[in-house]
N, C-alpha and C positions, 0 to 999 in steps of 0.2 A: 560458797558464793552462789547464788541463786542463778536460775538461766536469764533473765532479765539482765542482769547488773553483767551476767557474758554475753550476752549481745551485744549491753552499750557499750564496750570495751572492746570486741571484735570491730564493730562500724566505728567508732571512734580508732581504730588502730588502722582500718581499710581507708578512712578517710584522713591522716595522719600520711598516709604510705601516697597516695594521690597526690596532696597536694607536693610533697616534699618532692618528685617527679616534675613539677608544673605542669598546669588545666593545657590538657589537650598536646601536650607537649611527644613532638615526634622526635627530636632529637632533644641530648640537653648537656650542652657544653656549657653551663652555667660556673661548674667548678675547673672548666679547662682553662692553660694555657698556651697557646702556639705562638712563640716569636717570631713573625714575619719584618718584613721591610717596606716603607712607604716608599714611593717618589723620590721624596728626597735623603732616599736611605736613611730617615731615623725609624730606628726600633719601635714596633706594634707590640705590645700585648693583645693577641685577640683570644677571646673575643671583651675581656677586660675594658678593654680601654673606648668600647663603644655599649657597655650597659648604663642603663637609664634612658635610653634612646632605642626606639624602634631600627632594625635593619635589613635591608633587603640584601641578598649575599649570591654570587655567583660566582661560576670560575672558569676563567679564560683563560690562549696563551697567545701572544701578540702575531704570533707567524701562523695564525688558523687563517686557512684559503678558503673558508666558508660561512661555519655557521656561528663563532664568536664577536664578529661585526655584529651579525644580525642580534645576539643577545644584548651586547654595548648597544645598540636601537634601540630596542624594548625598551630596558634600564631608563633610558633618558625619556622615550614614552610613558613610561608610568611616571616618572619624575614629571614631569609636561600636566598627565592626569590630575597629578593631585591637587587640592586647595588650597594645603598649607603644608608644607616641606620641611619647617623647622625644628623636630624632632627624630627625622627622616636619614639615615645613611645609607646609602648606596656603596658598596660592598663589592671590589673586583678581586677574585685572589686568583692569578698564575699558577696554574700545574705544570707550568715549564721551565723554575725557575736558573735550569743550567742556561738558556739563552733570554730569559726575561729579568734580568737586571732592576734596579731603580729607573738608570735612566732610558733602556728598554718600556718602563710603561710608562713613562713621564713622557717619551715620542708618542703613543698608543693614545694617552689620554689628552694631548694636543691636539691631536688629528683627528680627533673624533669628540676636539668641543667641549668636554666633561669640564662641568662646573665642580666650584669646593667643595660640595656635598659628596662628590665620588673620593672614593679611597682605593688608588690600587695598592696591592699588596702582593709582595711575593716574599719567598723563604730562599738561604740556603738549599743547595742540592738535600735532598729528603728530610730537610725539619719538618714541611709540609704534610708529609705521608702518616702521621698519627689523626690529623685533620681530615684527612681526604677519606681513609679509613673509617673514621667515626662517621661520618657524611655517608659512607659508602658511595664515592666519587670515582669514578674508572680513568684512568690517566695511564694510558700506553703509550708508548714511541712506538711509532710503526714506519720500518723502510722499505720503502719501495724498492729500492736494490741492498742485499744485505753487504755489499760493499762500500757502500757510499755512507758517511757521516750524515748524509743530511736524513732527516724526519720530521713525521707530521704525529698528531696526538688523534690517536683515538681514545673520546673523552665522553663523560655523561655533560648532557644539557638541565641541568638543576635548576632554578633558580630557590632561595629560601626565605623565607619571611620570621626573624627572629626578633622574641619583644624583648621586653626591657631587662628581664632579666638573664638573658643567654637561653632560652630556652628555642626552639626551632619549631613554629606552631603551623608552619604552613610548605610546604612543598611544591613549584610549578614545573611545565616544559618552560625552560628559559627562552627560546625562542618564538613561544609562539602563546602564552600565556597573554589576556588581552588587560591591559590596563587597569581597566572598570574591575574586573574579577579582582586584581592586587590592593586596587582602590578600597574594597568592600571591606575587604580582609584586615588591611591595616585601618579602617576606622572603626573596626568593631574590640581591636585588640587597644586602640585609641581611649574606648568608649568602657572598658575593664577597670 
């Protein structure tokens, strides 16, 4: 075989291995399945059940005394931002789901307004933790007295920007990520 004809067959093998990864692709749950729970406790295949659709994905726990409100903000801010939202999901998944229930975020997403474009989701105690792992998501219980039942999550602030076909092409601070920056992001993965 001449060095020509192994070149085109290495760059054709390099570019073969590229795309089959997807363009730019920081995470890629493309072949994953996690069975979480909506709202109205029916069964999600994520991230299945929202390909061919762009989505924004983040993850909360309804009992955060801080900065998970301010992310549900954001959320609805960029949702606010955009021009056209019809392609668009908006993505809540609980890393608490020993106290975040169906109708724990079904309260959560009342009270805080959330149109049908949002999807909260939660899992059984650790189905989650294959997801949160692949994400590289930090979700601890932390007590403040090691007697007491009750706790708070120390959690990463993610926010993601996944296209259409499961792949994870963008990464923010959930909380503090502006708008306009998500805006850009999702009309250029729009514009592919």
């Amino acid at each position: 075989m001449s060095s020509t004809l192994k070149l085109f067959f290495t760059a054709l093998f390099i570019l073969a291995s590229i795309t089959a990864c997807g363009p730019d692709a920081l995470y890629d749950l493309s072949g994953d399945t996690h069975q979480l729970r909506n709202t109205d406790s029916t069964l999600v295949n994520f991230p299945s059940d929202f390909k061919g659709e762009l989505s924004l994905i983040t993850f909360i726990y309804t009992n955060c005394p801080d900065v998970c409100p301010v992310i549900t903000a954001n959320m609805t801010n960029i949702q606010r931002a955009l021009d056209d939202t019809t392609d668009i999901n908006f993505i809540e998944i609980s890393f608490d789901p020993d106290r975040d229930s169906p109708t724990a975020l079904k309260k959560y997403k009342d009270l805080y307004n959330l149109n049908q474009q949002f999807t909260l989701l939660t899992s059984y105690p650790n189905n989650s933790d294959a997801l949160l792992d692949k994400l590289d998501i930090i979700a601890q219980k932390t007590y403040a007295n090691p007697d007491s039942s009750n706790y708070d999550m120390r959690h990463s602030n993610t926010l993601y920007l996944m296209d259409r076909n499961g792949y994870i092409r963008a990464e923010y601070p959930a909380h503090r990520v502006t708008p306009e920056h998500v805006k850009d992001d999702i009309n250029y993965l729009r514009s592919e």
